[in-house]
N, C-alpha and C positions, 0 to 999 in steps of 0.2 A: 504493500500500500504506500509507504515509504517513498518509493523507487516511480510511483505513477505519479504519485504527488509532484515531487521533482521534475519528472519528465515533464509534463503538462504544463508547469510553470518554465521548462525552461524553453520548450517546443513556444511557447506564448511569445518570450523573451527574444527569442532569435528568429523569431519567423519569417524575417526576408529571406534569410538563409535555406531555410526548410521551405518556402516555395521555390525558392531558386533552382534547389537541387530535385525535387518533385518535379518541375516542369522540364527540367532538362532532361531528368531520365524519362519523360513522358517522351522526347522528342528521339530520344535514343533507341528507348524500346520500338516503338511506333515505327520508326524509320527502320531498323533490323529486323523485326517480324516482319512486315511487309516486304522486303527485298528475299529474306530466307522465302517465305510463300512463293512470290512471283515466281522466282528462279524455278522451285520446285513445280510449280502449275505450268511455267513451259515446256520446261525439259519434257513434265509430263505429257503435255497434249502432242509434244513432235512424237513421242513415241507413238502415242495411241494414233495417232496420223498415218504411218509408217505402217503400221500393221492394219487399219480398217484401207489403205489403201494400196496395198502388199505392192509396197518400192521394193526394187531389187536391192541386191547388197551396195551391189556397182548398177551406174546408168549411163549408160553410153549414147549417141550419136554416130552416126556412120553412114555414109555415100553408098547407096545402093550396088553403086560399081566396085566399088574395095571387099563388098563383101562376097566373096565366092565360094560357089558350094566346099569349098575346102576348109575354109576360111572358118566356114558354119558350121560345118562337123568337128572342127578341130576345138571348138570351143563349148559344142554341146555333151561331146565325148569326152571333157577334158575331168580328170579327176578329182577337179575341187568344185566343179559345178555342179549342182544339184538340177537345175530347170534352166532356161531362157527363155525369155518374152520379146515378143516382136511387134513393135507399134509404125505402122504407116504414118509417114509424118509431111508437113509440108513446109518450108525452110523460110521464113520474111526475114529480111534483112533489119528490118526496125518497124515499132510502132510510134505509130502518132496520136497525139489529141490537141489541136490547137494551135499553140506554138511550142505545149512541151512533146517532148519525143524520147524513145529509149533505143538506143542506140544498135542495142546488141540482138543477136540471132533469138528469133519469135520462135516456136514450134507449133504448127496447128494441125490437129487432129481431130480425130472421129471424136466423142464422146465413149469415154468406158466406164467399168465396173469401177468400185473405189473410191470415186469421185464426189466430194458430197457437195451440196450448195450453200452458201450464208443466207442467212433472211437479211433483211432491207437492214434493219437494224444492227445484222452484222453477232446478233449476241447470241444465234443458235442456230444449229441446221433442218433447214426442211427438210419433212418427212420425206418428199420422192424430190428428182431431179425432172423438173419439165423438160419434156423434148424438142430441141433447138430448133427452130423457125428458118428458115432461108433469110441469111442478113443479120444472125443473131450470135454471139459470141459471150460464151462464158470466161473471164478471166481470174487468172490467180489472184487471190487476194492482195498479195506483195506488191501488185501492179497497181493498185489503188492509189497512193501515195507518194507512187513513183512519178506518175506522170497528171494525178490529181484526177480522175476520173470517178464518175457516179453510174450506176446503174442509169439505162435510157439514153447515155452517150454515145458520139458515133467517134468508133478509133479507124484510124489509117495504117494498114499494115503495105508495108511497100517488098516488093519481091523482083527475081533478077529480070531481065530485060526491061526494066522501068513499069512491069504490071503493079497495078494498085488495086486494093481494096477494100470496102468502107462497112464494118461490122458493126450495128447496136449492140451497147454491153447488156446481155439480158440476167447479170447476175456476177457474183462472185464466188471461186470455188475453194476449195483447202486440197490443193496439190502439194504433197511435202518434199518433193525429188527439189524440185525448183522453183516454187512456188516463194519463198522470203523475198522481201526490197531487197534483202543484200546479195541475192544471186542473182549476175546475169541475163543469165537465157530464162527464157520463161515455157511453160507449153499452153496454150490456150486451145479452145473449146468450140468447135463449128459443125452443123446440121452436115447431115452423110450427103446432103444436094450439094450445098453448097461447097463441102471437100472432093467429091468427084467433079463440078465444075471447075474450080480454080487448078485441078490437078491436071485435066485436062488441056486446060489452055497453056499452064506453066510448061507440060510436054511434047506439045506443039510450038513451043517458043524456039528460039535459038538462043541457046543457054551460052553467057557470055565466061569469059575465059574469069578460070578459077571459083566460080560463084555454083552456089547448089539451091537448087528448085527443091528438092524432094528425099528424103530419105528413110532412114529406119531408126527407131531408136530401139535399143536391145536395154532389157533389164532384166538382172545376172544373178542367179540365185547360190548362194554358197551352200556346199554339197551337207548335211546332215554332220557327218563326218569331220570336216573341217573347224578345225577350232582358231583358222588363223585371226587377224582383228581385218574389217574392211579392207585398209590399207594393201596390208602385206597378202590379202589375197590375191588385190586389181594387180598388184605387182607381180606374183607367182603365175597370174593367169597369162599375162603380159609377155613373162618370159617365155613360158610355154606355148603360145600361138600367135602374141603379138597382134593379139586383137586390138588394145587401146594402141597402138602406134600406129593402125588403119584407122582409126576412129580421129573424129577433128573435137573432140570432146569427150570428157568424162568425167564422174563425180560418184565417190563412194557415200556409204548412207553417214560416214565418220564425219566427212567432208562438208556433207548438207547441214550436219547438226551446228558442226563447229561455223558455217558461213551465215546460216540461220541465227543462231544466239551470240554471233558476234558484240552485235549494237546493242543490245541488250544487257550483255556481262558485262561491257565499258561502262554503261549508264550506273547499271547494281554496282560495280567498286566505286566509282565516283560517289557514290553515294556513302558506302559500306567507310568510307576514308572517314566523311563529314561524320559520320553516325559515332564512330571508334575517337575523332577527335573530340567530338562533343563528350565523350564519357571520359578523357581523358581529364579535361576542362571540371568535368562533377567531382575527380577524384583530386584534383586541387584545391576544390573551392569547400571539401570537405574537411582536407588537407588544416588551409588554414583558417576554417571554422571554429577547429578545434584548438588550433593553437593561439586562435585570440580569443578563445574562450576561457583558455588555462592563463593566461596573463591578465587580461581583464577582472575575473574574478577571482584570481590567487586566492584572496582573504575567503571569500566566500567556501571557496574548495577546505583551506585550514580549520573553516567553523566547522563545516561537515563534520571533516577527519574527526574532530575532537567529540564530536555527537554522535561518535560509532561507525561511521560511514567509513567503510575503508577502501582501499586505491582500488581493491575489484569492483566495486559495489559501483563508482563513478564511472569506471571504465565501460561499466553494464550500461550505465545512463546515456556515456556515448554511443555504444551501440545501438541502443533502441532509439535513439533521435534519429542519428541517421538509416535509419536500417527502416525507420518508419516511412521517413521522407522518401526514399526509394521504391519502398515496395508500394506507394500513392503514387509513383509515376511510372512504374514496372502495369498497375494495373490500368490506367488512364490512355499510356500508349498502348496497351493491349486491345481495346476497345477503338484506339484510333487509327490502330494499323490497320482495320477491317478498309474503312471507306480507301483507305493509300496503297494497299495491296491490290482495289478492285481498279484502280487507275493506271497502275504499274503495267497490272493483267493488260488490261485492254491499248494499254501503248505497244506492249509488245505483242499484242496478236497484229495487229498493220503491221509493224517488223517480218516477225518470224511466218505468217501466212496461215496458222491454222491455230484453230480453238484450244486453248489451255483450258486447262483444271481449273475450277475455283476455290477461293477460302484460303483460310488462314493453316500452314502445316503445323499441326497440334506437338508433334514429337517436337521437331527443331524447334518449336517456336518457345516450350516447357524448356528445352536443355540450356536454350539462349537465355530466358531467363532465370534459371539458376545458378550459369555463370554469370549473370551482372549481379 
């Protein structure tokens, strides 16, 4: 009773102090739970992407002409392969909207299995995928913000002999192969009219030197068996048939993860820095709370001593001061990390291209705070 008396009075006494550091860790906790979640709701959603959309291990690109039936069997018989996939593809040299534009090689295809669509909203996916219209174009989500486009726009995709063509975006989809802002190539999304029309005419072109109309994209399933990591498979595969050195691209699932949560990991440390210096800041200002507490009231500490109070007994009092002040800002930012983690989320889904997890990660988020 002693010891709450004291506290109360002294918690009363110092109270700048005690909300200082109450709000700072409000700001510390808040800010590290919501980065520990986001990370975890990405990571998560790319995988569950990756498997509701069965990407290969490795996903290539290749000129119809480089691939030869030799070519083909030597990489479907090859001992670390498990399957191959073969998708019809159509080559644009860049897309347009406006005045912005993306620079790099389009891929346009049929529509397949895998594939899901955003709602307008962006915050869920529709039950079914409507079937593309003549003129209609589904795009990765990544491409949103790339080039600022909304559902009902009309993009320019331009292809080799100067052919052009003018697709309404009739939605956005969650492709994980290539689908992030921060990869390149994209593959986009066109009615089976309208990809045997433009294929057609692209084959009747005269295809200018070095420039490709039309190809195949192969995605490379690693054999059961195989326990190598993406990498050192594309590599093993490589040396053995030298399939990606025909190929004018490629990208293992390793490679997508790490190009997809690029911008997102820079953002989380930048952040992860402010959060760790800000707790650094609390353990100083706790630092010297207390030592102008022991000088300021010397005398008052000597009255105690002598009233039976002894050096554990105050040292207890320090600790529940601050140990109080912390755990009101350990639970304030718990509660505030919710709305800052659902912000984090939703920045990084325009990033990364497909729907993360939600909420707060209950494990990391308990361990984080019983380290502060």
């Amino acid at each position: 009773m002693e010891l709450l008396i004291l506290l109360k009075a002294n918690i009363k006494k110092k109270k700048s102090a005690f909300i200082s550091i109450a709000l700072l860790m409000m700001i510390v906790t808040s800010v590290l739970t919501a980065i520990l979640s986001a990370v975890d709701n990405y990571n998560g959603g790319l995988e569950k992407a990756f498997e509701t959309a069965n990407s290969g291990d490795t996903v290539l690109f290749i000129d119809k002409e480089y691939l030869t039936d030799e070519l083909k069997e030597s990489v479907e018989n090859n001992r670390l392969v498990k399957s191959v996939a073969y998708f019809d593809t159509l080559v644009a040299s860049r897309i347009a909207y406006g005045e912005k534009h993306d620079g790099n090689s389009e891929f346009l295809q049929k529509m397949r299995d895998g594939i899901k669509l955003f709602s307008l909203d962006l915050n869920r996916f529709e039950d079914k995928v409507p079937e593309l219209k003549a003129g209609e174009v589904y795009l990765p989500l990544g491409m949103k913000d790339k080039i600022y486009c909304n559902v009902g726009d009309t993009v320019t995709f331009d292809f080799s002999d100067n052919i052009v063509a003018d697709f309404k975006i009739a939605g956005f989809v969650q492709e994980p192969s290539f689908g992030a802002q921060t990869i390149g190539w994209k593959q986009a999304f066109i009615s089976d009219e309208d990809y045997d029309r433009l294929n057609e005419k692209l084959e009747k072109s005269e295809k200018n030197m070095g420039e490709v109309s039309s190809a195949l994209i192969m995605a490379i399933y690693k054999a059961d068996s195989c326990d190598f990591s993406a990498g050192k498979f594309q590599r093993e595969l490589n040396l053995e048939t030298g399939i990606i050195d025909n190929s004018y691209g490629a990208l293992t699932k390793d490679q997508t993860i790490r190009y997809s949560t690029l911008m997102p990991e820079v953002l989380t440390k930048l952040f992860t820095v402010f959060a760790a210096f800000l707790f650094l800041i609390v353990l100083i200002l706790i630092s010297h709370s207390i030592s102008t507490d022991i000088q300021t009231d010397y005398v008052t500490f000597g009255i105690l001593k002598s009233q039976g109070f002894s050096r554990k007994k105050l040292s207890h009092l320090f600790f529940a001061q601050y140990l109080i002040a912390e755990a009101l800002g350990v639970f304030l930012g718990t509660f505030l990390s919710i709305p800052i983690e659902s912000v984090i989320t939703n920045a990084c889904r325009l990033i990364t291209g497909t729907m993360p997890n939600r909420g707060i990660s209950a494990g990391k988020s308990l361990l984080l705070i019983g380290c502060i």
